[in-house]
C-alpha positions in Angstrom: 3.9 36.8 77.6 7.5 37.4 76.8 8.3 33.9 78.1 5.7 32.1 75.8 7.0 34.1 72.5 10.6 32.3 73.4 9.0 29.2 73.6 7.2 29.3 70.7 10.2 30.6 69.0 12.9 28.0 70.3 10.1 25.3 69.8 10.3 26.9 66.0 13.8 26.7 65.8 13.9 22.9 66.8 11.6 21.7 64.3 13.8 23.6 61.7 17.1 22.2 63.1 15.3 18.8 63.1 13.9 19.6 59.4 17.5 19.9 58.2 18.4 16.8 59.7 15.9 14.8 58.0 17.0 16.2 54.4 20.5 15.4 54.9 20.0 11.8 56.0 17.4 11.3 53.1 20.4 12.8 50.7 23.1 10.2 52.8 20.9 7.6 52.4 19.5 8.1 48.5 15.5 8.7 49.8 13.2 10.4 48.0 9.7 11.3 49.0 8.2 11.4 52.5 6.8 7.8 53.1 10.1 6.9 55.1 10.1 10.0 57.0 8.6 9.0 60.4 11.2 5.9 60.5 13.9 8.4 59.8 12.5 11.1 62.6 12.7 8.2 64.7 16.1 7.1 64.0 17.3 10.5 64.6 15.5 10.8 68.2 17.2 7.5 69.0 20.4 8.7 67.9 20.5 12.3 69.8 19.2 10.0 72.9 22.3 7.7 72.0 24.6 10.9 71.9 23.1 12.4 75.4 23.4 9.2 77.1 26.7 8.3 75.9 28.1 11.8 76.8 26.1 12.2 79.8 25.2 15.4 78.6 21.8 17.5 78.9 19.6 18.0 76.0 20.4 22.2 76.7 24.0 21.2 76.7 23.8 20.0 73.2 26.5 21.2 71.0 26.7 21.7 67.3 29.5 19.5 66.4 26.8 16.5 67.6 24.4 17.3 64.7 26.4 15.6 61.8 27.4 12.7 64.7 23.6 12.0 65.1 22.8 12.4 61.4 25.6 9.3 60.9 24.5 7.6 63.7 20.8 7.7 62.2 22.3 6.6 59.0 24.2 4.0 60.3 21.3 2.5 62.3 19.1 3.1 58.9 21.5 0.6 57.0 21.4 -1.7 60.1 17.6 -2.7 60.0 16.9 -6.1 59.1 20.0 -7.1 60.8 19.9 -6.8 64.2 21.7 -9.1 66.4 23.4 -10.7 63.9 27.1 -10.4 64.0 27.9 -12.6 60.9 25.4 -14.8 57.8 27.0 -17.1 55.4 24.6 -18.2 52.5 26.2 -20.0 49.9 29.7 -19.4 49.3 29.2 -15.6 50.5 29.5 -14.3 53.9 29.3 -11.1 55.4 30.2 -9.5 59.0 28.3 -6.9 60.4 29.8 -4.2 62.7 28.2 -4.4 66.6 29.2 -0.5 67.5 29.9 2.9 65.8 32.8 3.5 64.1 35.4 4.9 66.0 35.5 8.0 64.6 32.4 8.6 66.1 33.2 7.1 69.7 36.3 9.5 69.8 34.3 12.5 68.9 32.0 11.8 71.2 34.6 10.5 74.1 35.8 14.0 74.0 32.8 15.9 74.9 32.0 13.4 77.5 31.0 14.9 81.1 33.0 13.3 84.2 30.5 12.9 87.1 31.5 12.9 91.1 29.2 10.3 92.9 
């Protein structure tokens, strides 16, 4: 019994954690209302599975310092839709570039809490 109460309550204490996540990236990003918010709930699973992957981490060895990294991440993927796989677009006399990775002041971040592994 005492195992399913700390479940239920860690399963609690995700969906909170996640919660807080969603209102900051709708404040990063200018969104109000809830029409957006399974795209964003998305982006923010892809992200923390970006920031496990990257780090070779486990999802229990999740630190807090990766919370605002994912919420940027999220952000940063938010402002990329639409332009996938383009790298630069001219129309006119205007051009833009568009950035391929994260910023590096997210790589490093994360390049620190990387996990070396023997094979």
């Amino acid at each position: 019994m005492q195992k399913k109460q700390k479940s239920i309550k860690r399963l609690k204490k995700g969906v909170a954690e996640m919660q807080n996540k969603l209102i900051i990236l709708k404040l990063r990003l200018g969104i109000e209302g809830v029409e957006k918010d399974p795209l964003l709930l998305t982006l923010l699973d892809s992200a923390k599975n970006y920031i496990l992957s990257y780090t070779g981490r486990k999802e229990e060895k999740w630190i807090p310092i990766f919370d605002d990294i994912q919420v940027k991440i999220a952000s940063i993927d938010y402002n990329k839709l639409g332009i996938e796989n383009l790298s630069s677009q001219t129309e006119g006399s205007i051009s833009n570039s568009y950035i391929d990775d994260y910023p590096k002041d997210i790589t490093n971040i994360l390049n620190k809490y990387r996990v070396c592994r023997v094979v």
